[in-house]
N, C-alpha and C positions, 0 to 999 in steps of 0.2 A: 779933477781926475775923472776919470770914465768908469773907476772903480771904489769901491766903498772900503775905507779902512774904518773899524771902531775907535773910538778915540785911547778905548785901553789895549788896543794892538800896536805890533810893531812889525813896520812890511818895509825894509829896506832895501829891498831890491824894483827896478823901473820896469821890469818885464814881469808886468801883469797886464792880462788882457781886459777888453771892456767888458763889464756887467759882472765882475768877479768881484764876491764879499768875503774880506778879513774881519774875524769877529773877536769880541775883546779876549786879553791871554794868549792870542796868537803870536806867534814873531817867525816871522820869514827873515830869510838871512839874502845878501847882497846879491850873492850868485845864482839866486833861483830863477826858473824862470815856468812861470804861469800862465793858461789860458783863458780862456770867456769864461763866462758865464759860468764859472765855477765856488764854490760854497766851503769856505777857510773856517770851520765852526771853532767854539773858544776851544783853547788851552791846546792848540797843533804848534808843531815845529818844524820848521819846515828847511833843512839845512842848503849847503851852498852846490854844489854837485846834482840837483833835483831838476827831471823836469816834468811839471804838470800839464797834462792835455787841457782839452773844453768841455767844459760840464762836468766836472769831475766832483764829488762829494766827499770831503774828508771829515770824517763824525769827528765828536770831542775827544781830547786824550788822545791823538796818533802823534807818531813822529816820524816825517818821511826824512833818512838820510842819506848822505851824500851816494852815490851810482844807482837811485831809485830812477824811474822811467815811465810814467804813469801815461795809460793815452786816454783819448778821449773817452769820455761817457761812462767813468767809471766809480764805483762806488766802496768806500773804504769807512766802515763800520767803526762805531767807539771802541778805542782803546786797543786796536789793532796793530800788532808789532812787526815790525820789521829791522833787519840786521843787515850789515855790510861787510862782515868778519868771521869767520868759518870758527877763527881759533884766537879771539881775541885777550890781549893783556894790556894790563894797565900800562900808558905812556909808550906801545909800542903800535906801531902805527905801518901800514899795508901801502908802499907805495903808488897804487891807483886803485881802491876801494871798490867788491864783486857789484858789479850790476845787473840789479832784479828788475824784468818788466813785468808790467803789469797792462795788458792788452785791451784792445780798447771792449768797452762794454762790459769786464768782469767785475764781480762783486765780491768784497773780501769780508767776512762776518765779523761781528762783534768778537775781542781777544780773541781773534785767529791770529797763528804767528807763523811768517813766510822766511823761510831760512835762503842766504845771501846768493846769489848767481843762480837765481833759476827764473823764469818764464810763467806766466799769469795766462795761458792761452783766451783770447778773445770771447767773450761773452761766458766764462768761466765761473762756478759758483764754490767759494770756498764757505763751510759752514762755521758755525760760530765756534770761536776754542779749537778748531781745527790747525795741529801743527804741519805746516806742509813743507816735505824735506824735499821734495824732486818737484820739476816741471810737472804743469799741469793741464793737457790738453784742453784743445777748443773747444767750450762749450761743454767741459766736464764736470760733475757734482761732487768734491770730494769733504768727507768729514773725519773727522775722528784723528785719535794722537796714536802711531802717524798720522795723516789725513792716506786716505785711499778713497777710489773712487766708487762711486755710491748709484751712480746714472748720469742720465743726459738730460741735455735744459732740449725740450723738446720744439722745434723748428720754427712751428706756428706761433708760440707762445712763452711766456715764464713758468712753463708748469713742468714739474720734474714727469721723465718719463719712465711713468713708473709700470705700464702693465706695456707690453710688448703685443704686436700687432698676432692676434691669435689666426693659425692657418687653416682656410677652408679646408675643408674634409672634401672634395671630388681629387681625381686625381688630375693634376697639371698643373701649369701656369697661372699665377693669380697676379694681378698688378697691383702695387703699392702704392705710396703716395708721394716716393722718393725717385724721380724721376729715370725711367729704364730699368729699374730696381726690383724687379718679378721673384715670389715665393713660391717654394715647389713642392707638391704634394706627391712624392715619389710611387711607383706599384710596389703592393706586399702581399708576398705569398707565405702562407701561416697556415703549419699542419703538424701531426704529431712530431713529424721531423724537428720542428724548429720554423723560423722565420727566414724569410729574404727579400729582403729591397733592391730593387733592381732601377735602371733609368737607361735609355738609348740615344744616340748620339745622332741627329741635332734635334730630336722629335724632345727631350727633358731636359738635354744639358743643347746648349743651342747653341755651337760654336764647337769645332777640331780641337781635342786636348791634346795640347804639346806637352805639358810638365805638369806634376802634380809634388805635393807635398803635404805632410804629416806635423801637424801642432799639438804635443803631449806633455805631460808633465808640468804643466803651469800652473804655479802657485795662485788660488785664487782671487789673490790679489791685483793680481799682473792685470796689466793691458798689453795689447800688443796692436800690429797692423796701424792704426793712424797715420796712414796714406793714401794717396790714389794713383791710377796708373792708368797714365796716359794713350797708351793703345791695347792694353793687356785684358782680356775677360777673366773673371774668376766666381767658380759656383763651389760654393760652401755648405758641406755637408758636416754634421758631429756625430760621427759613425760611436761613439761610446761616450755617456754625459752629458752636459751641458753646457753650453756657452750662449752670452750675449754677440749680437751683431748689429751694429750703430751705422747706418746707410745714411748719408750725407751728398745731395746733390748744388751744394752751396745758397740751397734758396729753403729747401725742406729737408727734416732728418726726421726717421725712424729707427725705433728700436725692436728688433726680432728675437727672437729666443728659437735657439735649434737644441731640440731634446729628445730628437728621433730621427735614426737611420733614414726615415724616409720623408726628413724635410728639407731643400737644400733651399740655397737662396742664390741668385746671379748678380750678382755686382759687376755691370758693364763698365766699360772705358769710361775714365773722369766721374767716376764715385766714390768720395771719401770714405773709407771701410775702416771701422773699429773694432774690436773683438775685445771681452772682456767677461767677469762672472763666472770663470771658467769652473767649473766642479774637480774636483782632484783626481776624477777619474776621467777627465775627457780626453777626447782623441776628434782632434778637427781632421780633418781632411777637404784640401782646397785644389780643384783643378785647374788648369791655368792655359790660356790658347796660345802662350807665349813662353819662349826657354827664359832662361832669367836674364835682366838685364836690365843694368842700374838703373841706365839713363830713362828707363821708362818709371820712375818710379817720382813721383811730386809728395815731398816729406814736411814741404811748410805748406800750413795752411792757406795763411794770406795766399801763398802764390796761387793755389788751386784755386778759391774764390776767385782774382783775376784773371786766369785762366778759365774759369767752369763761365763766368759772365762774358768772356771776349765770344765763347764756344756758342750759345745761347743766339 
């Protein structure tokens, strides 16, 4: 065989790829089907409905079941749960069982538990004991029961992003690391009056505003935006509060924090925008050189990544 079964394992199914090790306690069942170079450590179950990527690590104690979708490079911590049944009962039985993915590069912590028909977004970090009830965006940090999101695995690296890129003090235009991706250092006039930030059109906002829109009231839980738009510009201002803003150029990602009237950010055509963190009292405000309209709007990831690399 091309692949190593222990002698106190049981791996009955032929679709396993080469350099892949079954370790003792294991049993894979008939219908699975498995990649390279991937690491079955003891006491996994691995039912018939599953499929495993390449290089995938499954720590001791897991049980992946039947409509599981595992891709490559992914990594699944001891003892880590997973379910296929929203509202299960004894002896009764879902005739084609919810399918959870798990995208390539995410990593699911130690006793995290992923509840059935939801999505692992790609290089995704679930923390340990983390119960995670909804999808969970590309590349997101999320912990805690519920799990909510916590940051971003940041571009360059595995290191959470934790301090947000802080904005020059001159006023204008500052370039980031996120390709096309410019932070804005608004004018403020500050007198016994009171305050005013002000910006001029295309000297700070650098593009013809066609529509603009208002984001309030969000629970700071929430995420929103996790998209990008294909021919549309949008400069983001948090005219009251705070929010996070996650710029994704499919190669580099940054994280900004806007927490003053006179900081905006420009998210050009074909940049992944996230918004999150939001304070209870914010009030975003997003300009846009474009009236709305769906079709400009790229909502899965993957596509944009092959889209943002064709553009390149």
């Amino acid at each position: 065989m091309s692949h190593f079964v222990h002698s106190l394992g049981v791996c009955e199914t032929p679709q396993v790829g080469a350099g892949t090790r079954v370790w003792a306690f294991a049993h894979v069942l008939p219908g699975a089907r498995i990649g390279c170079d991937c690491n079955v450590c003891d006491h996994v179950f691995i039912e018939n409905d599953v499929v495993v990527g390449d290089r995938v690590t499954i720590k001791c104690g897991v049980q992946l079941w039947d409509g599981l979708r595992v891709e490559d490079d992914v990594f699944i911590g001891p003892n880590a749960t997973f379910t296929n049944d929203r509202r299960p009962r004894s002896k009764q039985y879902l005739p084609v069982p919810l399918q959870t993915t798990i995208e390539c590069g995410a990593s699911i912590g130690a006793n995290a538990t992923i509840l059935p028909g939801l999505r692992i977004g790609r290089g995704a970090m679930i923390g340990a004991g983390a119960v995670v009830t909804r999808s969970v965006p590309p590349y997101a940090i999320v912990t805690g029961n519920p799990a909510r999101i916590t940051g971003y695995i940041d571009g360059t690296s595995v290191a959470v992003a934790t301090s947000s890129m802080p904005v020059p003090e001159p006023v204008g235009a500052h370039a980031t690391r996120v390709g096309g991706v410019t932070i804005h250092r608004l004018t403020v006039a500050q007198d016994l009056r009171g305050c005013l930030s002000a910006g001029e059109i295309p000297r700070d906002v650098p593009f013809t505003v066609k529509r603009y829109f208002l984001v309030y009231g969000v629970p700071s839980a929430e995420t929103r935006g996790q998209h990008a738009h294909r021919e549309c510009h949008q400069f983001l201002i948090c005219v009251h509060g705070r929010c996070a803003v996650v710029a994704d150029d499919g190669n580099q990602r940054q994280e900004f924090t806007l927490d003053h009237p006179d900081i905006g950010i420009h998210l050009p055509p074909m940049t992944w925008g996230t918004q999150y963190k939001y304070s209870p009292d914010a009030v975003l405000l997003v300009l846009a050189s474009h009236p709305y309209d769906a079709g400009d709007y790229i909502r899965d990831y993957s596509e944009y990544v092959a889209l943002a690399k064709f553009r390149r």
